[in-house]
N, C-alpha and C positions, 0 to 999 in steps of 0.2 A: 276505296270502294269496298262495299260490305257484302256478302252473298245474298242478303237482301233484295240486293239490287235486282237480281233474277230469280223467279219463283221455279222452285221444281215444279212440274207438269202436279204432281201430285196437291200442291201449294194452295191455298186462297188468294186470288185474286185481294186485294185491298189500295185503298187508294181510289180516289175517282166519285164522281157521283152515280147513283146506280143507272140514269138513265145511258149516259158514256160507258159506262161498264158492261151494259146489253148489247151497245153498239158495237164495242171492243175486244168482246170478249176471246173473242180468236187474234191468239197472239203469233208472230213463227216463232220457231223454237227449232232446239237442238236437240235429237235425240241418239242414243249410243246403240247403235248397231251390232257394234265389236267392239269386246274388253269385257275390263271386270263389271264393268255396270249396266251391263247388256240391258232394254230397254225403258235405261233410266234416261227420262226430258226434261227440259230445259225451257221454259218460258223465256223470250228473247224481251223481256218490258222493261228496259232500262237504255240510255242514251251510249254507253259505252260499257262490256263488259271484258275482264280479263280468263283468260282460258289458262291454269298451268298448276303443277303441284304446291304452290305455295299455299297455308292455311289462308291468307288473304285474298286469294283468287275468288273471285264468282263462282269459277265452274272448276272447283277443285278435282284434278284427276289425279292420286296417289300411285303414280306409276313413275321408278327412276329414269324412263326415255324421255320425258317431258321434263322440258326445265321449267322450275320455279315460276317465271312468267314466260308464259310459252306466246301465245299470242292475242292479237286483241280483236272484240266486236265492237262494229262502229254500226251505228244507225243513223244514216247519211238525208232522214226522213223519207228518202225515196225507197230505200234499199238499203240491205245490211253488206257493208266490207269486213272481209277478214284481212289483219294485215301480223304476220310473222314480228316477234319480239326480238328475234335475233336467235332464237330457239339452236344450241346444238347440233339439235336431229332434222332441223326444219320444220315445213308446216305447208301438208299436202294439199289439196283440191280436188277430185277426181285424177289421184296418181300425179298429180303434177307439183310439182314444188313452187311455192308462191312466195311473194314479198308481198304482194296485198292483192287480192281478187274482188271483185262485188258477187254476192252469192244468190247463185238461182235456185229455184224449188228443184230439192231431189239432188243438189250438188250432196257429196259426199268430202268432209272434212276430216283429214289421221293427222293426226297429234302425237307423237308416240305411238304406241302400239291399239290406240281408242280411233277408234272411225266412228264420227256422228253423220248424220242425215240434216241438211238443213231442209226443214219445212218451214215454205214459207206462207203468211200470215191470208187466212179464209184459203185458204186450199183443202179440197175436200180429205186429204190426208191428214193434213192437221186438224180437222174438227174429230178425224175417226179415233187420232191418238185419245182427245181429250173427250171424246166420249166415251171409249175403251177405259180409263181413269175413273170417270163419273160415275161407270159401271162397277165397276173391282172398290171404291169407295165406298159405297153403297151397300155392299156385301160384305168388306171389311166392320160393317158401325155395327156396335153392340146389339145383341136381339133385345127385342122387348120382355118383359119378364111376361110369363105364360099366364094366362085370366083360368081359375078354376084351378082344383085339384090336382097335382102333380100324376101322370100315370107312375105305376111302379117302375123300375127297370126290369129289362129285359134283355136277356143274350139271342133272342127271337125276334126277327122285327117283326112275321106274320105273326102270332100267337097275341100282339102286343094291340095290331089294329082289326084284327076281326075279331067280329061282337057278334056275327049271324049264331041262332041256335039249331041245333039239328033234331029232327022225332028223334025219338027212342028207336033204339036198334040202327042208326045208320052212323056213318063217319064219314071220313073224307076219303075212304076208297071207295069213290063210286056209290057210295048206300048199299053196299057190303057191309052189315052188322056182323057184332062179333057174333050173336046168335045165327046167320042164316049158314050156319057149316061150312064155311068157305075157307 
């Protein structure tokens, strides 16, 4: 299995036709909580995915408390199971130690010392994640090159956009001219 397999939240959707793809487009996912990857997701659109530090894993976590194949996601078409690989350290649920669970929205998953969030799929928290994404994307993409004349620079941001002009003899204390002896 390739990491392919599951798109980071961040990821293009592909595959599909687009009319299914509008249908679909809210996946569940895995997102980190706690650890080094703090609110990095995890798109759940594959039939089975592997969780553990091995470079082959889906959802690589480079942490020594996780073994190499730590544990796996099933997508049972109704429902996602987590089922424990045999893992060292185990493989939690809401603090509970599991051999396989079926996962509900909002269960919390620790793998080693990483605790994900399963969200699951058209839950209005999962559409916030991947709209929260959509957003910070968006402002990520290159700006447009500027139409017109470059201004000069400036170590002044006001000096840079005001253009108003003043009569003679006033300034910006007040229209306190240097001339009115003040």
């Amino acid at each position: 299995m390739t990491r392919s397999a599951v798109s980071l939240l961040k990821m293009p959707k592909v595959g599909g036709n687009e009319s299914q793809q509008a249908r679909t487009e809210n996946f569940s996912s895995l997102v980190v909580i706690y650890g080094n990857d703090i609110g990095k997701g995890y798109r759940l659109n594959a039939q089975s995915l592997v969780i553990g530090r091995s470079s082959k894993c889906v959802i690589q976590v480079d942490q020594q408390s996780i073994s190499r194949n730590h544990a796996i996601l099933v997508n049972t078409g109704k429902s996602w199971l987590i089922r424990d690989l045999g893992a060292t350290n185990g493989t939690y649920v809401n603090d509970q130690p599991i051999d396989e669970h079926i996962l509900n929205h909002g269960d919390l998953v620790k793998v080693g010392r990483t605790i994900f969030k399963f969200l699951s799929e058209g839950s209005v928290e999962s559409y916030y994640h991947d709209e929260m994404y959509r957003l910070a994307a968006m402002n990520r993409a290159p700006a447009a090159p500027p139409s017109g004349p470059a201004a000069p620079p400036s170590g002044d941001e006001r000096t840079a956009t005001k253009t108003e002009t003043m009569p003679a003899g006033e300034d910006d204390a007040g229209g306190r001219g240097r001339d009115s002896g003040v």
